[in-house]
SERO-4910 file (N, C-alpha, C, O; in steps of 0.05 Angstrom, whole numbers):
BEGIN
 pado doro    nc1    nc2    nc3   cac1   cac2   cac3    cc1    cc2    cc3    oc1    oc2    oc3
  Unk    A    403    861    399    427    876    395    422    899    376    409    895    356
  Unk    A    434    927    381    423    945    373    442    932    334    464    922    329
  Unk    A    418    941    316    434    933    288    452    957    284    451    956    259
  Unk    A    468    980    291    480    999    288    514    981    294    535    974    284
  Unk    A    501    980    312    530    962    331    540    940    321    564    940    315
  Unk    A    523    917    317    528    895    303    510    887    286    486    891    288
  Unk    A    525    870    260    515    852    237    544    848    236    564    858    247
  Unk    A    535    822    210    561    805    206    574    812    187    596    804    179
  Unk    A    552    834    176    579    847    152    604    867    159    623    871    143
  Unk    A    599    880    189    611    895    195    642    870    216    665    874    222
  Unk    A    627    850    221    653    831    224    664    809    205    685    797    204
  Unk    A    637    809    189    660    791    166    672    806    142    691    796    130
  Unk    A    660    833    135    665    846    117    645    835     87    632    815     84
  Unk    A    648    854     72    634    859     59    596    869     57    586    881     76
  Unk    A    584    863     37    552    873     36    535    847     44    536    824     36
  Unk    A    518    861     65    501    835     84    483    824     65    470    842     54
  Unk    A    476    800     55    444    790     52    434    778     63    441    757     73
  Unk    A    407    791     66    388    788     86    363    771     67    357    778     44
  Unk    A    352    752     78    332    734     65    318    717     88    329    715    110
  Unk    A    301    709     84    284    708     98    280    678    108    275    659     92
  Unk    A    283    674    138    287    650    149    271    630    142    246    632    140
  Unk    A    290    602    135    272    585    127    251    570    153    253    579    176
  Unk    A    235    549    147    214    540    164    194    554    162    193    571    144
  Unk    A    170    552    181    151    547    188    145    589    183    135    599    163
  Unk    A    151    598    198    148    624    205    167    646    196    190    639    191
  Unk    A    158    673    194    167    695    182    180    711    206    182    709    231
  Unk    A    187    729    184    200    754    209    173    777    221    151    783    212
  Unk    A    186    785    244    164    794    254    167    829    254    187    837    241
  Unk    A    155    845    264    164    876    255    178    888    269    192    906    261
  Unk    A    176    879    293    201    904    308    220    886    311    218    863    302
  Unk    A    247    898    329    273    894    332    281    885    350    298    868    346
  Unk    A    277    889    370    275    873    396    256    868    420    233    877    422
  Unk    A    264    859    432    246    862    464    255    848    484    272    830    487
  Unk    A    238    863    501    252    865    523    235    852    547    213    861    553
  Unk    A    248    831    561    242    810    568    253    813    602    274    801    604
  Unk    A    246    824    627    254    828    657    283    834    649    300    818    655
  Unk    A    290    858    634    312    871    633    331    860    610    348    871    596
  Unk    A    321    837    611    337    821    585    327    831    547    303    828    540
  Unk    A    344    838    532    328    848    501    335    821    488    355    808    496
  Unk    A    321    814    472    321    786    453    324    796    428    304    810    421
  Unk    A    345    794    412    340    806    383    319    789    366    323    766    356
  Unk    A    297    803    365    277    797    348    281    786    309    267    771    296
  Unk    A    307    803    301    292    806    270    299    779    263    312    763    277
  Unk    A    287    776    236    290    741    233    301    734    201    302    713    188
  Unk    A    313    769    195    329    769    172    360    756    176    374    764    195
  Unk    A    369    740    162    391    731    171    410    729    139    402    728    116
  Unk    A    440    726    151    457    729    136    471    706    114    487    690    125
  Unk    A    469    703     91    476    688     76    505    677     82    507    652     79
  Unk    A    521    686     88    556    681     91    557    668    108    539    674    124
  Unk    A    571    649    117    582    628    135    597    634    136    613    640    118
  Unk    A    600    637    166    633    636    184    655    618    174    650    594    168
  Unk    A    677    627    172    694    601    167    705    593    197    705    607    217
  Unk    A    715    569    192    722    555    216    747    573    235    764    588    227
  Unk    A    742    565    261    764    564    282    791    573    268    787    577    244
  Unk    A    810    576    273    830    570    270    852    560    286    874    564    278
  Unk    A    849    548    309    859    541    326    867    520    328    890    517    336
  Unk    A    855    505    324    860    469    320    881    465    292    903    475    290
  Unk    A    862    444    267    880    436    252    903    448    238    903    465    221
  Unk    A    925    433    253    955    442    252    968    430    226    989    441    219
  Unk    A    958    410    213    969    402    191    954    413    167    960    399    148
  Unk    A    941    428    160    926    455    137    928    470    149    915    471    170
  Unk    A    946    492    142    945    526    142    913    534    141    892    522    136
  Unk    A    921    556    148    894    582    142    896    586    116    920    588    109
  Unk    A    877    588     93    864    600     80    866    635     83    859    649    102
  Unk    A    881    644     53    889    680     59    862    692     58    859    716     61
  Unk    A    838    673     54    815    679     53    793    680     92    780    697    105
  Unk    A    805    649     97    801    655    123    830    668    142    831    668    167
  Unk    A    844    674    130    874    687    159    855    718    150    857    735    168
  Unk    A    839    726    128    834    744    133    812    753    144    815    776    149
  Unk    A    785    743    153    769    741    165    776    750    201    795    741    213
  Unk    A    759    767    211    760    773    236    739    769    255    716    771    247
  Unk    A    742    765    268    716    748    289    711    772    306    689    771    317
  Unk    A    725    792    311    711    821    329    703    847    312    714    859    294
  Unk    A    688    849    322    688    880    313    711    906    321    729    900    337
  Unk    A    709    928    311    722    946    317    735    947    342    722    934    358
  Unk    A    758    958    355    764    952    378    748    979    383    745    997    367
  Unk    A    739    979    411    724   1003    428    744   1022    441    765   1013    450
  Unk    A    737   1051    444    757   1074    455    755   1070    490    736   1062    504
  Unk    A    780   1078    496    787   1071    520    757   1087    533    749   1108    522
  Unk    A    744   1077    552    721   1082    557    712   1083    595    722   1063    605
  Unk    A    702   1095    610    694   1091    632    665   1092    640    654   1114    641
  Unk    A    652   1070    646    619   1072    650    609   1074    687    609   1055    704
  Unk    A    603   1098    691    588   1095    729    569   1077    724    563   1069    702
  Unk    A    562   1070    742    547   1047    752    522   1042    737    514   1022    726
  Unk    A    507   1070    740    474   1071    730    483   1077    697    472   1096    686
  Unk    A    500   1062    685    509   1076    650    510   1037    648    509   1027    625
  Unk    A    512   1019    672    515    987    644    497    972    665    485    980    686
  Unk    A    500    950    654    495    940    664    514    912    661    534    916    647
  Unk    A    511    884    672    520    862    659    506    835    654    485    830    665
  Unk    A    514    824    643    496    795    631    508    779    625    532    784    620
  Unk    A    495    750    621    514    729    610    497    716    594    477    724    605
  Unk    A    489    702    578    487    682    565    506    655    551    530    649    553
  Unk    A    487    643    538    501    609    540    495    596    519    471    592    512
  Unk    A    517    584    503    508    571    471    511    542    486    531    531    495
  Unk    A    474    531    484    471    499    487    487    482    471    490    487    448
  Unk    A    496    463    481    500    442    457    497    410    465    505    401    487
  Unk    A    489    400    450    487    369    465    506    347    447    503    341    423
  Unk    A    523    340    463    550    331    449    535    306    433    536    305    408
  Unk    A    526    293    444    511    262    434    506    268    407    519    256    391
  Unk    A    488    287    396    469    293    370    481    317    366    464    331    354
  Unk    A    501    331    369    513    357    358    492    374    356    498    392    340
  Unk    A    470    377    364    443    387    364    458    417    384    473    415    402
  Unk    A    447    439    373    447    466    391    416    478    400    396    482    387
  Unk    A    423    481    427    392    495    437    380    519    430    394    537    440
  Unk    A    361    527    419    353    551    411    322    559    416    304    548    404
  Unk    A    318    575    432    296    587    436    277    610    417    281    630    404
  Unk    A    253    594    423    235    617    406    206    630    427    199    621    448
  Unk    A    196    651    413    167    655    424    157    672    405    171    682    388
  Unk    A    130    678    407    111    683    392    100    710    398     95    717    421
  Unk    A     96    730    374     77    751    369     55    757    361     57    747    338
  Unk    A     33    767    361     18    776    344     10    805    338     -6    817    352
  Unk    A     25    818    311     18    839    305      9    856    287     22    861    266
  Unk    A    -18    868    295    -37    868    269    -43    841    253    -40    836    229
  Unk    A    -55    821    277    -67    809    271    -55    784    260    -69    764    254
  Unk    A    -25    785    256    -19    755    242      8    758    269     14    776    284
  Unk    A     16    737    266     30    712    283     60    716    282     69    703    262
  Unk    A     73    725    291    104    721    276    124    707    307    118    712    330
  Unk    A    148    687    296    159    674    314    190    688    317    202    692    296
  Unk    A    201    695    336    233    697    328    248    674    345    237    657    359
  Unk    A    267    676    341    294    661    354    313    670    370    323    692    366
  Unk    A    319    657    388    340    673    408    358    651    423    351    628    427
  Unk    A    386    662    432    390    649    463    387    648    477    366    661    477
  Unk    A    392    638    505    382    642    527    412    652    544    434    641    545
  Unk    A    399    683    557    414    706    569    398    730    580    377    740    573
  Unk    A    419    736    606    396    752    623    418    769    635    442    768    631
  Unk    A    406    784    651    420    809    673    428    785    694    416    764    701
  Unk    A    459    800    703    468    797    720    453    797    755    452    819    765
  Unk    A    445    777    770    433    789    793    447    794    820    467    780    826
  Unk    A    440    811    833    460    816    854    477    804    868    467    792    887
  Unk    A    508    803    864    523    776    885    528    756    865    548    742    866
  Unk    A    509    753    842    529    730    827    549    736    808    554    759    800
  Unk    A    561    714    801    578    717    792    571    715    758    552    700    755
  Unk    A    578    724    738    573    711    705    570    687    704    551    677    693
  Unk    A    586    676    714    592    647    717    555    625    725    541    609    712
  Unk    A    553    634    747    527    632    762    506    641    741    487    627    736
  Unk    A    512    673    725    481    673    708    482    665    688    461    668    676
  Unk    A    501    652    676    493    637    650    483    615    658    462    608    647
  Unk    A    491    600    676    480    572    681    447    579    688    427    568    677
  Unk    A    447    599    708    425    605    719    396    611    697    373    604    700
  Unk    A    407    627    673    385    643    649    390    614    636    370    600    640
  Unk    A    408    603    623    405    577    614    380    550    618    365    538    602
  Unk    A    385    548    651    368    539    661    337    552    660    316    541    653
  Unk    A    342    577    670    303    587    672    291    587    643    270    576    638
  Unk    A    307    600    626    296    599    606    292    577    583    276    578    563
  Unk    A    304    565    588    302    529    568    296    499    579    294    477    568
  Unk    A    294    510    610    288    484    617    292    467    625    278    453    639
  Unk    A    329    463    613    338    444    619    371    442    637    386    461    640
  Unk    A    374    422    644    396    426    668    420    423    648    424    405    632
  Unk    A    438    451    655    462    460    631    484    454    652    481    458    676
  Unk    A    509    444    638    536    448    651    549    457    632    543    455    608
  Unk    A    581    473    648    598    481    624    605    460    611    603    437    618
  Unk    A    614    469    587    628    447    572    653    457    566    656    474    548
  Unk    A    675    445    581    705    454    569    720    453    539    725    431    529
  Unk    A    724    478    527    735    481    501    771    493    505    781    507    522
  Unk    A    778    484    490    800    493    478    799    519    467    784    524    448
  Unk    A    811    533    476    801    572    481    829    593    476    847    592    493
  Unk    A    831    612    453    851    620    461    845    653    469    841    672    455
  Unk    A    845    648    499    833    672    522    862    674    523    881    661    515
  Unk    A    856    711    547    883    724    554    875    721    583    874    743    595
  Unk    A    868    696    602    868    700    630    886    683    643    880    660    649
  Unk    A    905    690    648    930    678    667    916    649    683    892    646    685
  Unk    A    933    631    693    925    621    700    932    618    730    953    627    738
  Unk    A    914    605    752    923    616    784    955    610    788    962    593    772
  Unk    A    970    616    799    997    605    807    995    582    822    977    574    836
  Unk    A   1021    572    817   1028    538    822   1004    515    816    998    494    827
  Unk    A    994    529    794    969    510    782    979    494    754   1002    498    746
  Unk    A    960    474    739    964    461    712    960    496    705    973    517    705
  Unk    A    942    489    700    934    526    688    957    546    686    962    563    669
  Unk    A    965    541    703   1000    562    699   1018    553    680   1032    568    667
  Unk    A   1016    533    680   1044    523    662   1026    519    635   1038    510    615
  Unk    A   1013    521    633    996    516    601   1000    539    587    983    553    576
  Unk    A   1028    543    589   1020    566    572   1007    577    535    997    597    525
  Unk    A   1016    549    527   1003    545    500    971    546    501    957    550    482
  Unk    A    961    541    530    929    545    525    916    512    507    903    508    486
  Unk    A    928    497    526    922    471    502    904    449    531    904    425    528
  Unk    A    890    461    552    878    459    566    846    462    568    834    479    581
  Unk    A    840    448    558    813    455    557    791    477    587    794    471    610
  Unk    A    774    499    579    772    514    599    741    521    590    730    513    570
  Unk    A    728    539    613    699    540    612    703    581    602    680    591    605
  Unk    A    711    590    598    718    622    593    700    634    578    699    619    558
  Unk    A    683    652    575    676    666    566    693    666    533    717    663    530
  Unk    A    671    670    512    679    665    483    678    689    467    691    698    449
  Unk    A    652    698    484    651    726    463    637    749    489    624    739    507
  Unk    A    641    769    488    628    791    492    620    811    478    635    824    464
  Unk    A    583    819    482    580    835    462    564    862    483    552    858    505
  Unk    A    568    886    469    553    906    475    535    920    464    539    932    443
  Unk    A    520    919    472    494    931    466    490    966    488    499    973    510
  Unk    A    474    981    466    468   1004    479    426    999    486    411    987    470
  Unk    A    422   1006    501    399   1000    514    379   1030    527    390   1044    543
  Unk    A    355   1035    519    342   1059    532    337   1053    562    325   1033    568
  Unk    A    345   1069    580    341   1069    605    313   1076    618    308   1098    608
  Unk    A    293   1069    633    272   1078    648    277   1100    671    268   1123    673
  Unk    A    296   1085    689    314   1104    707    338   1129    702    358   1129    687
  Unk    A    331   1142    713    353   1172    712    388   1152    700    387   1127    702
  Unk    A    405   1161    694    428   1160    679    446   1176    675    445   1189    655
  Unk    A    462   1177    688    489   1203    685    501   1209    670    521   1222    675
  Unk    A    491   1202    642    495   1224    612    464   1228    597    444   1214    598
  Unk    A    471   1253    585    450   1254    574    440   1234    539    454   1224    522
  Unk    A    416   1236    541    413   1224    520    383   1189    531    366   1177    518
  Unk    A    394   1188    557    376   1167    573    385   1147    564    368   1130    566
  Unk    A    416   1134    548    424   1110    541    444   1097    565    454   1107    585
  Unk    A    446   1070    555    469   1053    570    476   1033    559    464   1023    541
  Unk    A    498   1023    570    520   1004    557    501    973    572    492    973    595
  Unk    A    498    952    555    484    931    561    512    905    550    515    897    527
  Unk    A    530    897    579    546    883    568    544    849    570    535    834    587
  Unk    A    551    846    554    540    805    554    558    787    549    564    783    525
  Unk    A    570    771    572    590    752    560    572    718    566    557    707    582
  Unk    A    585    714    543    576    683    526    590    666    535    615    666    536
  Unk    A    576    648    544    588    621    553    579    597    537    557    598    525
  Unk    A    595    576    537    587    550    519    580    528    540    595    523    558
  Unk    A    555    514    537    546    498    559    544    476    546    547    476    522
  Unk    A    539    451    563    522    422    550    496    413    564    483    424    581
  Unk    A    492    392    553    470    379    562    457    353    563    435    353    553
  Unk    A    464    332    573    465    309    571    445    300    545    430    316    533
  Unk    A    450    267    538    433    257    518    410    249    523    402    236    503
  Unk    A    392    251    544    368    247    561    360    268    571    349    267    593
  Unk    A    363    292    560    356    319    575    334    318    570    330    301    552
  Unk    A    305    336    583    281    342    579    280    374    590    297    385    604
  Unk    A    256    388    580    257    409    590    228    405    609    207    393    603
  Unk    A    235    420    632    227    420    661    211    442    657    216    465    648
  Unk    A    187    430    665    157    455    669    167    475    693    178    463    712
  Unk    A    165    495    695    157    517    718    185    535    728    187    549    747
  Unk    A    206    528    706    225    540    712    234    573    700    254    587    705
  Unk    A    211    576    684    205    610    674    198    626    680    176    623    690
  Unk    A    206    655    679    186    676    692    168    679    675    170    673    651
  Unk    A    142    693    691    123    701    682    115    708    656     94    700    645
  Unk    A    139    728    642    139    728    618    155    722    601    161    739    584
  Unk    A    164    702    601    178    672    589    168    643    587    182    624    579
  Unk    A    131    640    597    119    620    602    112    610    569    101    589    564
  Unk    A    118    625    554    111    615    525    133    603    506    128    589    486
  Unk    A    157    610    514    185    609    506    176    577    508    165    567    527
  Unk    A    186    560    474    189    534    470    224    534    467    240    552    464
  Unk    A    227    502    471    258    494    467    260    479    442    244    463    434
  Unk    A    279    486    433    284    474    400    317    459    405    334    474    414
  Unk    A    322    438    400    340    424    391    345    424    357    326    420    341
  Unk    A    373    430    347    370    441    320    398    437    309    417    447    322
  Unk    A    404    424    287    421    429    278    436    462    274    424    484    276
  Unk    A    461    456    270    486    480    269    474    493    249    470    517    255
  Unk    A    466    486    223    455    496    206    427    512    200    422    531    185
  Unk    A    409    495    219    388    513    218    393    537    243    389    561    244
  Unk    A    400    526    253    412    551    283    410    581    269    395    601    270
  Unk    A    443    568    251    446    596    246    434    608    223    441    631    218
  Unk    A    415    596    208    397    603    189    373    619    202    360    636    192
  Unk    A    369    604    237    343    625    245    357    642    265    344    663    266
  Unk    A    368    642    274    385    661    291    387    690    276    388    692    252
  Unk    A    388    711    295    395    732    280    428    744    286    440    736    306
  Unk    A    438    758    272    460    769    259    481    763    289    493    742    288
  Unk    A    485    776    311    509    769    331    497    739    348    507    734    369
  Unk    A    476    723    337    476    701    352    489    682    324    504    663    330
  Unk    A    486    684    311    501    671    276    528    662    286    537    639    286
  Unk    A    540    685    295    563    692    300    577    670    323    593    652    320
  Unk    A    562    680    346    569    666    365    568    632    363    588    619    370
  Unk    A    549    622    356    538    600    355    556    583    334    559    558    335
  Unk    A    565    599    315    580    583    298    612    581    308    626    562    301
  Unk    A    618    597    320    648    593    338    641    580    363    661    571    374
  Unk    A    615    574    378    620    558    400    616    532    388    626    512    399
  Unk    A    596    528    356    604    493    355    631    490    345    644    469    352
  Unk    A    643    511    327    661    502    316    694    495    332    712    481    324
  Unk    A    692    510    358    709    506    390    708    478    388    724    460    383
  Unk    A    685    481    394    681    442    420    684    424    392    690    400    397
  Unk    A    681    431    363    693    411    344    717    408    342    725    386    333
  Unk    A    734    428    349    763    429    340    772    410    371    787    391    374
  Unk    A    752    428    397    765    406    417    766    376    420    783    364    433
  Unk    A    742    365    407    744    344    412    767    327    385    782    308    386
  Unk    A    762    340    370    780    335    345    817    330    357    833    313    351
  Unk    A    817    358    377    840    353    374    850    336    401    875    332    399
  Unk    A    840    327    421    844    315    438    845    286    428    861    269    437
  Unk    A    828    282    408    842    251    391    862    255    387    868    231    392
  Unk    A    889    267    381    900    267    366    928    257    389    925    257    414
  Unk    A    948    251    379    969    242    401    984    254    409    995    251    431
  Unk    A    990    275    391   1004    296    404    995    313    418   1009    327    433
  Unk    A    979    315    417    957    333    443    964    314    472    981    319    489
  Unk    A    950    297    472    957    269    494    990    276    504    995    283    527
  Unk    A   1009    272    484   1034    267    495   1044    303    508   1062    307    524
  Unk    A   1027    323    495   1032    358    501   1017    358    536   1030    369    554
  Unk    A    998    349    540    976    340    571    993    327    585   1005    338    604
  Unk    A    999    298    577   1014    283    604   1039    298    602   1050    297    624
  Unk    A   1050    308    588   1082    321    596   1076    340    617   1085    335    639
  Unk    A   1058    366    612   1041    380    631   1033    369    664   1032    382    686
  Unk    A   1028    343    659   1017    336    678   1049    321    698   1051    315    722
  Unk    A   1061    321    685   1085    310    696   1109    330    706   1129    325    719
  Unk    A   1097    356    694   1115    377    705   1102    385    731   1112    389    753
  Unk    A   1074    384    722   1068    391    752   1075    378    783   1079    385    806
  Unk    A   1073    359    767   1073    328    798   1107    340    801   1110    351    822
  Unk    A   1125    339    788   1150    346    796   1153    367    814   1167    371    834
  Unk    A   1132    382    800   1134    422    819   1122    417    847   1126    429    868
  Unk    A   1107    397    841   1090    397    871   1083    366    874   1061    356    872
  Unk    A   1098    359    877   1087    321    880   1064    320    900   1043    311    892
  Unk    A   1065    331    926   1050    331    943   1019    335    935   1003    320    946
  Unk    A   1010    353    919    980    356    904    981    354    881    961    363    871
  Unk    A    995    347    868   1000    352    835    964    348    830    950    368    830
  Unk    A    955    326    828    921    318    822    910    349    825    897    360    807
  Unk    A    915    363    848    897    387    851    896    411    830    878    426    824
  Unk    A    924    409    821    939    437    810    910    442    781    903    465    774
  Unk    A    897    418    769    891    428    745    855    439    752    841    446    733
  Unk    A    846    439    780    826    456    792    797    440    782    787    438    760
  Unk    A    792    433    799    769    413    778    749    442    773    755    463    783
  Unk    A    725    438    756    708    453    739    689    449    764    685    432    781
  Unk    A    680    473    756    648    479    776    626    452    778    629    437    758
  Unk    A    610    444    793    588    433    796    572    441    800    564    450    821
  Unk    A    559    441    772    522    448    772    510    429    759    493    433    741
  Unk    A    518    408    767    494    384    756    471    376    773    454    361    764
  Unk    A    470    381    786    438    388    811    420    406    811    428    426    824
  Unk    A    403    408    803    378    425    806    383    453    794    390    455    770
  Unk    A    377    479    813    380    500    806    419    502    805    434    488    819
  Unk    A    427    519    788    456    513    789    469    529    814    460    551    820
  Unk    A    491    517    831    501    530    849    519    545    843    528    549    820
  Unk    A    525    557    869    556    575    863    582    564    848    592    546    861
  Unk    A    593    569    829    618    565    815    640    575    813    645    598    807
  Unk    A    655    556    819    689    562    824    697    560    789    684    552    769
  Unk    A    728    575    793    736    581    761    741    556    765    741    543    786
  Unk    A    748    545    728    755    526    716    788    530    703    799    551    697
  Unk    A    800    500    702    819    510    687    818    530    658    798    533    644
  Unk    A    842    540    655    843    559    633    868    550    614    889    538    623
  Unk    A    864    557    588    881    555    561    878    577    535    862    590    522
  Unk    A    897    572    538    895    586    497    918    580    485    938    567    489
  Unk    A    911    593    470    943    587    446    965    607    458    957    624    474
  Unk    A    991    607    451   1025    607    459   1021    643    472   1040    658    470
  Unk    A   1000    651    482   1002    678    488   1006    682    511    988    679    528
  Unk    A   1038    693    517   1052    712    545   1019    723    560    999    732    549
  Unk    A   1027    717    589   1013    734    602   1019    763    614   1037    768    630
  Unk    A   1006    775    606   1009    810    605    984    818    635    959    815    632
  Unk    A    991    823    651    975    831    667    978    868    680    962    876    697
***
């Protein structure tokens, strides 16, 4: 990610410190690379400040005027129009393995001028022709780590309507757990090919998905390209994650565990339970005849290479749909 665009001081506010990742290995000298279209942010300086939590879930403690003031986006962007040869799109996917709260994190190796340096990354790639986001996160997930990913439904507060005469429709509190895209980031990227502004740049856009991974996962030989055959898989605590992670993966990674904590947190809880079956009982009224159907079951990609995917239900918190 270009560092102009993003660090965490420009979304959490204040002055960044940068220190030097703990473990085994150092930072390495350049900034990124670029991997069959895909850039991996290389640097391995990372940010002292911790995200504060979610705010979505626990209903019985307020926000903190310390965290109500904290912002999880950057700047909003000017109304904008990109032709075709100006973006591109991508998806990537924050692992997590519910069993060991363990997050997946990828590394690989340099050597320059002679000494060794390792960085850290997610796993995320270009969009390929005909699929859907949906399809390439599971898909870069898979090639690049190894191992067989499904979504994992969080508690989300997205602005995507839900289909009509669905559960999804009537949720309007968003208290439905859903597979949605968490974050989107942009990146500007040097082009090889001609480009219809000057300058030879483009918009490199990436939306983030939150996956799982069973408690017997292994990672699977021969599922990498050519130059990804070195790429190891790391199972890792939340903490070291975002200790080796660099600056917009920090970010991400700490709002997708801190999601699926608050979800599972708050689905214990009984009032959640009694907010679902009421839901579920409006529906069966609206439509007795399919009620079971209305809440859309979630994609299946628990087989092999991941297949085509249908949407998932959708939620968020008490927000009107504006279309």
């Amino acid at each position: 990610m270009a560092g102009k665009r993003w660090s965490l001081s420009r979304v959490w506010g204040g002055t960044r410190q940068d220190a030097s990742a703990s473990g085994p290995t150092t930072a390495g000298p350049s900034s990124n690379r670029s991997t069959n279209g895909t850039q991996h942010n290389r640097s391995q300086s990372t940010s002292n400040a911790r995200p504060a939590s979610s705010s979505h879930s626990r209903r019985a403690q307020p926000a903190s005027r310390e965290a109500q003031e904290i912002q999880f986006s950057t700047p909003i962007v000017e109304d904008s129009a990109w032709f075709a040869p100006d973006f591109m799109l991508g998806a990537g996917m924050v692992i997590i393995q519910p069993s060991t709260k363990k997050i997946v994190v990828l590394s690989d190796k340099e050597v320059y001028r002679g000494k060794e340096y390792r960085y850290w990354f997610l796993p995320k790639g270009r969009k390929d022709v005909g699929e859907s986001l949906e399809q390439t996160a599971l898909r870069e997930a898979y090639e690049e780590s190894g191992l067989r990913v499904s979504f994992l439904p969080i508690v989300l507060a997205h602005n995507a309507p839900g289909p009509p005469n669905t559960l999804a429709d009537l949720d309007r509190s968003r208290l439905l757990p859903c597979t949605e895209p968490i974050y989107i980031c942009t990146q500007a990227y040097e082009k090889r090919a001609s480009t219809s502004r000057p300058g030879g740049k483009a918009e490199y856009l990436t939306f983030w998905y939150v996956g799982q991974v069973s408690e017997n996962a292994v990672v699977e030989p021969g599922t990498r390209m050519a130059d990804e055959v070195n790429y190891e898989t790391h199972f890792l605590s939340i903490k070291d994650a975002i200790s080796l992670l660099p600056g917009p993966y920090q970010l991400i990674v700490h709002m997708a565990h801190r999601l699926w904590l608050d979800t599972v947190e708050m689905q214990s809880q009984d009032w959640y339970q009694e907010r679902i079956a009421k839901l579920h009982a409006l529906a069966s009224a609206r439509n007795p005849v399919d009620a079971t159907a209305t809440a859309r079951a979630g994609p299946d990609h628990s087989q092999g290479r991941p297949a085509p995917t249908t949407q998932a239900p959708q939620d968020t918190d008490s927000w009107e749909d504006s279309d």
